[in-house]
Structure formats: C-alpha cells, structure tokens
DRENNU-806497 format. One record per residue (C-alpha): x, y, z; residue in one letter. Coordinates in steps of 0.5 Angstrom, whole numbers, plus 2048, in hexadecimal, padded with zeros to 3 digits. Example, Ala and Ser with C-alpha at 12.3 -4.5 7.8 and 13.67 -1.06 7.14 Angstrom:
! residues 2
REC     X     Y     Z   resn
REC   819   7F7   810      A
REC   81B   7FE   80E      S
//
This chain:
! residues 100
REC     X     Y     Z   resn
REC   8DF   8D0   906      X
REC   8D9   8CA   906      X
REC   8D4   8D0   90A      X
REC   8D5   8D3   903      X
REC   8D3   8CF   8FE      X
REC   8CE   8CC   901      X
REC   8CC   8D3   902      X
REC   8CE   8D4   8FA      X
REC   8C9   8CD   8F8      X
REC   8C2   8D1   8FC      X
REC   8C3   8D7   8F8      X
REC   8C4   8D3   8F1      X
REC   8BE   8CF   8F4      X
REC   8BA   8D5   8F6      X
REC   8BC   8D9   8EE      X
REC   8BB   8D2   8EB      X
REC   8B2   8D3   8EE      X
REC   8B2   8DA   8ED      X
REC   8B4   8D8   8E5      X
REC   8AF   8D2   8E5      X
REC   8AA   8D6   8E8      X
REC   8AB   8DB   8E3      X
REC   8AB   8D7   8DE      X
REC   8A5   8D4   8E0      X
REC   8A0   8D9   8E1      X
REC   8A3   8DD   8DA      X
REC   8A0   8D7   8D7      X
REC   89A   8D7   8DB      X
REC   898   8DE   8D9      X
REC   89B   8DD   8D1      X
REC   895   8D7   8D1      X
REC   890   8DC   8D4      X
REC   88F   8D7   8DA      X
REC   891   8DC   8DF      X
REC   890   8E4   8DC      X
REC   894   8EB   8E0      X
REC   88D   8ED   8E0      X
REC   88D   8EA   8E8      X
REC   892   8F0   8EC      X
REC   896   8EB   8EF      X
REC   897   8E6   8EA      X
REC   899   8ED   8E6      X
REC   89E   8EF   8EC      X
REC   8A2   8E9   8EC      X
REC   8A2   8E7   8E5      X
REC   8A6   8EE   8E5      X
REC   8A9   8ED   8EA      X
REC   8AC   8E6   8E8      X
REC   8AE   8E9   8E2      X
REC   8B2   8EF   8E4      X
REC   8B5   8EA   8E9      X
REC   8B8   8E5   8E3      X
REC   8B9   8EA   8DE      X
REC   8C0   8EC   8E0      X
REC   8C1   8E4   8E0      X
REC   8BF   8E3   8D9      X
REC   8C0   8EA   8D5      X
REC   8C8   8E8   8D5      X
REC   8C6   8E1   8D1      X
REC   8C0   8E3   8CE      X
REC   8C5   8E8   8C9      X
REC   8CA   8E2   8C8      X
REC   8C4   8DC   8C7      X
REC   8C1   8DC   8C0      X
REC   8BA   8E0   8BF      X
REC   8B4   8DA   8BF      X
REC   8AE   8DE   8BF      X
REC   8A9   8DE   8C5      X
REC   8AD   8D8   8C7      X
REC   8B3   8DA   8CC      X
REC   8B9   8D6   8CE      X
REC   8BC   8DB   8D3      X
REC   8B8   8D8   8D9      X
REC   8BB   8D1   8D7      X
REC   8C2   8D3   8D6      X
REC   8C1   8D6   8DD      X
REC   8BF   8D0   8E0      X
REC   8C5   8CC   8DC      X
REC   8CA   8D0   8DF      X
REC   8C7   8D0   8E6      X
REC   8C7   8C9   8E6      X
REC   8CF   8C8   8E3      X
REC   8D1   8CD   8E8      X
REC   8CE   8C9   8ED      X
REC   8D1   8C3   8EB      X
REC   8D8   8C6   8EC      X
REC   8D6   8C8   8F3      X
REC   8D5   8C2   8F5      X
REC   8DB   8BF   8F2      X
REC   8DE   8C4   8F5      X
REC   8DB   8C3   8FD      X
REC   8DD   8BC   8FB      X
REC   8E4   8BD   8FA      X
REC   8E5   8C2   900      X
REC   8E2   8BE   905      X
REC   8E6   8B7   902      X
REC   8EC   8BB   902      X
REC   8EF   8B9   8FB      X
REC   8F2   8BE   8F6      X
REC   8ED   8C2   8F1      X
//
C-alpha cells in the first residue's frame, strides 16, 4: 500500500508541473513575450492545453465566469495539494499501524 501512494503522490506532483508549466506559458503568450508564431511553442501550448482541458472543464462550469482571468488551473492546483495532504496522512497512519 505504501509502493502505491508513493506512486499516487509522483503522478500529483507530475500534473501539479504540468498545470504550472501550463500556466505560465499561457501567461507568457497572452503578454506577447513568447508568440505561437514559433512551431514548436505553438505544438506544446497545444499540446498543454488539451492535456489540462479535461482537468479544468468540469471546474470551469462550476467556478464563476471572471473574464480573461481563469481560477480553474488554481482550483486544480488547490485540489492537488488536499488530495496529496490526505495521502500522506494516509501513508503515515498505514505504516504506524493505528486506526483511520
């Protein structure tokens, strides 16, 4: 059981990157620092955003509409972060043996 949260906590910490990274360059090509001109920024913006849109389109419904500025890579990130808290208190108790 320990093998398989430590292998839940790389898969959060891999999506937690992929959403930063995501994030960041979203931010990069909107301030025109970075533009899809470039074939290869364009493909992994793309490919970014098609790989955290199932992530974000079910908050996205539920989140409140604020214009240009997007919560849903946030509330991801949030949501990460408390499932990852939870398994590692998980992993803690498993391997002290006490109760849940």
């Amino acid at each position: 059981m320990h093998t398989i949260i430590q292998l839940l906590q790389v898969l959060i910490d891999a999506v937690t990157l992929i959403v930063l990274v995501q994030v960041i360059l979203s931010l990069l090509v909107s301030f025109n620092v970075i533009n899809t001109y470039n074939e290869f920024v364009r493909a992994i913006y793309t490919g970014l955003n098609r790989g955290t849109d199932p992530l974000y389109r079910p908050l996205r419904r539920v989140l409140p509409d604020f214009g240009a500025l997007d919560l849903a890579p946030f509330a991801v990130l949030l949501i990460l972060r408390l499932i990852s808290i939870v398994l590692v208190n998980l992993d803690a108790h498993l391997l002290l043996g006490a109760p849940l």
